[in-house]
C-alpha positions in Angstrom: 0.0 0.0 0.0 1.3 3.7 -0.6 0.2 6.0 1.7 1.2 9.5 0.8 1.0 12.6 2.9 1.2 16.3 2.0 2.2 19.5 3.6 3.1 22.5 3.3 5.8 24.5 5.5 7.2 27.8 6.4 10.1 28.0 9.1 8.5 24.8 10.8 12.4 23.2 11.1 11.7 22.9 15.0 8.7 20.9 14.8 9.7 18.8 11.6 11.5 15.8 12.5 9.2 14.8 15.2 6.3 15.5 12.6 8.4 13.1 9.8 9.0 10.1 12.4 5.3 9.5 13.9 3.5 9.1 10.3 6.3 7.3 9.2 6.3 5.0 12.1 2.2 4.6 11.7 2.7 3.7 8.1 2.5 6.9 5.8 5.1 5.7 2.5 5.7 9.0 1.0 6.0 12.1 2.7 6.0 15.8 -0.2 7.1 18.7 1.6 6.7 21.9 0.0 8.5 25.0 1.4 8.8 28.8 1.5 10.1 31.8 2.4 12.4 29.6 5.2 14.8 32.0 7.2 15.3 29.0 9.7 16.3 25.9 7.5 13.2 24.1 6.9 14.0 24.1 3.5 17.2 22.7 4.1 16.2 19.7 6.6 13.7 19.0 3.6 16.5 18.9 1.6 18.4 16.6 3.8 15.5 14.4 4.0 14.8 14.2 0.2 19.0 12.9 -0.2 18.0 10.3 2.5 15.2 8.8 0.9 12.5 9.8 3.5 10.3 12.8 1.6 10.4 14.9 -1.6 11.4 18.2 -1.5 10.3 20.6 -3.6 10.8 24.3 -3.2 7.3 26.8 -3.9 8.5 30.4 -4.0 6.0 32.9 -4.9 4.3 35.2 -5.7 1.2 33.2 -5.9 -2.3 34.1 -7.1 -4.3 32.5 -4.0 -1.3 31.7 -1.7 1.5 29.1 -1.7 -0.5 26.0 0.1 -3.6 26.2 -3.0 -0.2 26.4 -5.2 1.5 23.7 -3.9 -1.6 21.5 -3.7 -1.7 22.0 -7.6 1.8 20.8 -8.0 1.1 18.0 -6.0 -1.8 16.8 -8.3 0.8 15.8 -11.0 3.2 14.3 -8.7 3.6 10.1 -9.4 3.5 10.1 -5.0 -0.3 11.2 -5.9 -1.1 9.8 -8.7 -0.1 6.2 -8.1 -0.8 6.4 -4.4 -3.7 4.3 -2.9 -4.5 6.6 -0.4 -3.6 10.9 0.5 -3.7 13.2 3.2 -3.0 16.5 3.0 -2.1 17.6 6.5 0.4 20.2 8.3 3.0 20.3 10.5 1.2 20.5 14.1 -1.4 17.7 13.2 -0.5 14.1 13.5 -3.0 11.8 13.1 -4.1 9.5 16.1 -5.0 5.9 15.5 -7.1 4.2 17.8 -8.1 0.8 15.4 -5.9 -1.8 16.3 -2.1 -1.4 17.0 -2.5 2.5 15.6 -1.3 1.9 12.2 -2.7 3.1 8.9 -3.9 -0.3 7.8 -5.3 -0.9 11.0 -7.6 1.7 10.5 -8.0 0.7 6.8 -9.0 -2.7 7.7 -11.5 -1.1 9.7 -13.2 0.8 6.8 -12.4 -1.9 3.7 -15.9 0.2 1.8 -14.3 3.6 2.2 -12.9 5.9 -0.1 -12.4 8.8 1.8 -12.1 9.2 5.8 -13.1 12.8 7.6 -10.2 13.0 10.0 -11.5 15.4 13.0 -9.4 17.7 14.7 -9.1 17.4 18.4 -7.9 20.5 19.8 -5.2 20.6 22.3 -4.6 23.5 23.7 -2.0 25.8 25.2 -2.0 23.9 29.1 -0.7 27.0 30.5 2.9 26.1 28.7 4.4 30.1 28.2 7.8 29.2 27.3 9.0 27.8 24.1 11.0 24.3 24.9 13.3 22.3 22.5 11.2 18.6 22.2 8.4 17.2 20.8 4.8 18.8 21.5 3.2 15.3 21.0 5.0 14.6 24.5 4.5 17.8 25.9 0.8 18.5 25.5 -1.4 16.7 26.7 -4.9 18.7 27.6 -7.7 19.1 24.8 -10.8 19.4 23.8 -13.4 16.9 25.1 -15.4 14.0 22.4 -18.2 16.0 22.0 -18.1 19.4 21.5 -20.9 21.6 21.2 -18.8 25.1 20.2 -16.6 26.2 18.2 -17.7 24.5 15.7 -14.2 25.0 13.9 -12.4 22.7 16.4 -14.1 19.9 14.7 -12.9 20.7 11.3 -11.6 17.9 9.3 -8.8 16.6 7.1 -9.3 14.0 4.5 -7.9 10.8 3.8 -8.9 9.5 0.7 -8.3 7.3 -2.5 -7.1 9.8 -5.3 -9.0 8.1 -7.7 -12.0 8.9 -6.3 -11.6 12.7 -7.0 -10.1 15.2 -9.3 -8.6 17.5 -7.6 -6.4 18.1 -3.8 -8.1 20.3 -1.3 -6.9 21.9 2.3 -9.7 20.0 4.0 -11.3 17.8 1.6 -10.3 16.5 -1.7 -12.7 17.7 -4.6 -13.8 16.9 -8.1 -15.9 13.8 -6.8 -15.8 10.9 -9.5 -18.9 9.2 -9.0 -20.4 8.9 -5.2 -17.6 8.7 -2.9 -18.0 6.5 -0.1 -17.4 8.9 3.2 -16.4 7.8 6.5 -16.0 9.7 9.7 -13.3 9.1 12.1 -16.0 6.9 14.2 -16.7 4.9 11.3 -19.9 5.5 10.4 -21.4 6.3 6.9 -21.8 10.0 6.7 -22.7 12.5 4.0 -20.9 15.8 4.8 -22.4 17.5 1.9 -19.9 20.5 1.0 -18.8 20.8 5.2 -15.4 21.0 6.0 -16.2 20.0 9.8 -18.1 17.0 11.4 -21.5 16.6 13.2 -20.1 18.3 16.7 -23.4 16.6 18.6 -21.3 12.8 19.0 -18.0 11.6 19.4 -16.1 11.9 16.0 -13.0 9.8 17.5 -14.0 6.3 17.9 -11.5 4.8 15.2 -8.7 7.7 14.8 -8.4 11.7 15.5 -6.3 14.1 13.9 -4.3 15.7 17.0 -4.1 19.5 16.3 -1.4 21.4 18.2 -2.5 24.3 17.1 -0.8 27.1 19.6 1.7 25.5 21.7 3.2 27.2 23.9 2.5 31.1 24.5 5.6 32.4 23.0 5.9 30.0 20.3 2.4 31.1 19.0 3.9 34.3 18.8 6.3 32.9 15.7 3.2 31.7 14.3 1.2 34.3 14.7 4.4 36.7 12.9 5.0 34.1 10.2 1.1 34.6 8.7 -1.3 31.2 7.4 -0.7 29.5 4.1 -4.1 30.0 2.5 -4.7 33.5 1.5 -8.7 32.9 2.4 -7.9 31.9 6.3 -8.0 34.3 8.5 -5.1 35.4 10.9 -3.8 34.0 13.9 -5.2 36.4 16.5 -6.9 36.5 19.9 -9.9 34.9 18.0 -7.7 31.9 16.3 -6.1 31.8 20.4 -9.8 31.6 21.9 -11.6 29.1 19.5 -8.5 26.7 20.0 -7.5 27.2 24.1 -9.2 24.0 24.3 -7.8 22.1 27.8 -10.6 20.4 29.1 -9.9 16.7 29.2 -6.4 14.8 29.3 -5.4 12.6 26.7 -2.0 11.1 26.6 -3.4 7.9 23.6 -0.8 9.3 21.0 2.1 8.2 23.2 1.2 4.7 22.0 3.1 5.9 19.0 6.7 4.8 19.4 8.7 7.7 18.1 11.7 7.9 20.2 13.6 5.7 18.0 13.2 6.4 14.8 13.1 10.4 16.2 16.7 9.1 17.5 17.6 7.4 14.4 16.9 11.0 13.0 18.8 13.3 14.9 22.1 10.7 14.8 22.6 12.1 11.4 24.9 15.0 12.0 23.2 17.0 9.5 19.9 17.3 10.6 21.2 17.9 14.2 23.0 20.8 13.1 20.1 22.1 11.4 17.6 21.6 14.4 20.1 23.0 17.1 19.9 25.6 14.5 16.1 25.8 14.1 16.2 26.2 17.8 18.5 29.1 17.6 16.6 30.8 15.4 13.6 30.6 17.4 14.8 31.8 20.4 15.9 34.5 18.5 12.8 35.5 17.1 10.9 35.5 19.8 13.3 37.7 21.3 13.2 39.9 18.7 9.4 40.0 18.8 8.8 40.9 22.4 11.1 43.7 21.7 8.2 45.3 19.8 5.6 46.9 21.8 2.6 45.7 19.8 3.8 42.2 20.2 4.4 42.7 23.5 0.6 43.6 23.9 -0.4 40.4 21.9 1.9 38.5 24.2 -0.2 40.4 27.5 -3.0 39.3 26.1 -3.2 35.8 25.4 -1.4 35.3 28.8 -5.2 36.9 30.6 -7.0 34.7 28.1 -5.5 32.0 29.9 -7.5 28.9 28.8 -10.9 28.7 26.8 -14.2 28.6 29.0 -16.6 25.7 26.9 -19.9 27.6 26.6 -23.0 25.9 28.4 -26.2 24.4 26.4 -27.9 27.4 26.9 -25.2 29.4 25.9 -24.8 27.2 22.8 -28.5 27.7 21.9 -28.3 31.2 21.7 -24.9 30.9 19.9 -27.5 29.1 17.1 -30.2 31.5 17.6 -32.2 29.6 19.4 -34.6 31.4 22.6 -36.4 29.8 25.0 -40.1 31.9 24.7 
């Protein structure tokens, strides 16, 4: 089977490796990395992972008419690790996809869906944990408090991710492939049928997680979301990481430590014994210290920094609170 996953990256060097060495380990063949715009040698740890034989690197400067992820995702449509692959995700750096069927591998949860064509990964939040200082190490052991199964609001917490057969549709998407040839057979991450009509996120009135969850590590710690928040998104038509991208994702309600099933530490080892990609993650690291330095030195960063540390984590709102979120009044 050829399992193929796509991303697309922009000074993400820290996070990388870890990201590379759990959806290898879980069964994911071919790994395309796109990059731009890298000041912090993503680009080059992609390179050094294309001459090892463990992803495809290929470079996507702009300018770009809709943004360099919608660009990418066209170059990856005529890519052989697309075309010939049995199944593709298109996914980014802080989500790693969480296996629950079996012994967590990719055709564990295959085998549990042998009818499906395409699989609505859900995102499970997990949220900031009160972690303010940027640490070396991978956020999959680090953070541990997200949102709970069944969430009632935001409703973009339980957006999705697909992974599907290419040759059930035309065309890549962010969320969802598109171009549907014929009547796709949908799956949601619980495995039941489910139409999702043109929705990028999943019926947030039951638990979405039964089989596998996409993990989304969305902020991490306080001043690491500030690098995010200065580096910008990837698609033009998303909008900003601000206090409103901070609230809708603070999510710490439950703990849930099932990833660690995933046995990274060796191949993550195996990794960082080649004395290239060392140097370029001591590097990385470097570099983000630096900018975050360099950001709190500004006074409206500063500010933004004040800020999400009073936000402190995201308050779930009640039923009733939720109904009149929807509109909906008791007379």
């Amino acid at each position: 089977m050829r399992a193929t996953l796509v991303t697309t990256l922009k000074n993400e060097a820290s996070f990388l490796l870890e990201w590379v060495a759990h959806h290898r380990t879980i069964g994911f063949t071919d790994l395309v990395i796109f990059t731009n715009d890298c000041s912090d040698g993503t680009d080059l740890m992609a390179d050094r992972l294309q001459a090892m034989g463990l992803a495809r690197h290929i470079p996507n400067p702009g300018p770009w008419a809709e943004g360099p992820q919608w660009a990418a995702l066209k170059q990856a449509e005529r890519l052989a690790e697309v075309r010939e692959a049995d199944w593709v995700l298109v996914g980014d750096v802080d989500e790693f996809v969480n296996i629950h069927a079996g012994a967590g591998q990719l055709s564990d949860l295959l085998a549990a869906l042998p009818e499906t064509e395409a699989i609505a990964l859900t995102w499970r939040m997990f949220g900031n944990a009160g972690q303010v200082s940027h640490a070396p190490g991978p956020v999959t052991r680090r953070f541990f408090r997200a949102a709970p199964a069944v969430l009632s609001w935001p409703w973009r917490a339980q957006m999705i991710k697909t992974l599907f057969r290419p040759s059930a549709f035309g065309k890549l998407g962010v969320h969802r492939p598109k171009q549907p040839l014929g009547t796709p057979r949908w799956c949601d991450g619980s495995g039941r049928a489910v139409d999702l009509g043109g929705r990028l996120f999943s019926d947030y009135r039951q638990d979405n997680y039964g089989l596998v969850q996409l993990n989304h590590y969305a902020l991490g710690s306080t001043e690491g979301f500030l690098v995010k928040a200065d580096r910008g998104r990837a698609n033009r038509e998303a909008g900003a990481f601000d206090m409103g991208y901070w609230v809708e994702r603070n999510l710490n309600q439950v703990e849930d430590r099932s990833i660690l099933r995933v046995a990274i530490e060796a191949p993550l080892a195996a990794l960082l014994a080649d004395p290239v990609l060392a140097g370029l993650q001591v590097k990385a690291e470097a570099w983000r210290r630096a900018r975050i330095t360099a950001l709190m030195a500004e006074e409206s960063w500063r500010q933004f920094f004040g800020r999400l540390l009073m936000a402190g984590p995201s308050r779930l709102p009640s039923p009733a609170e939720v109904a009149l979120i929807h509109g909906v009044r008791n007379s």
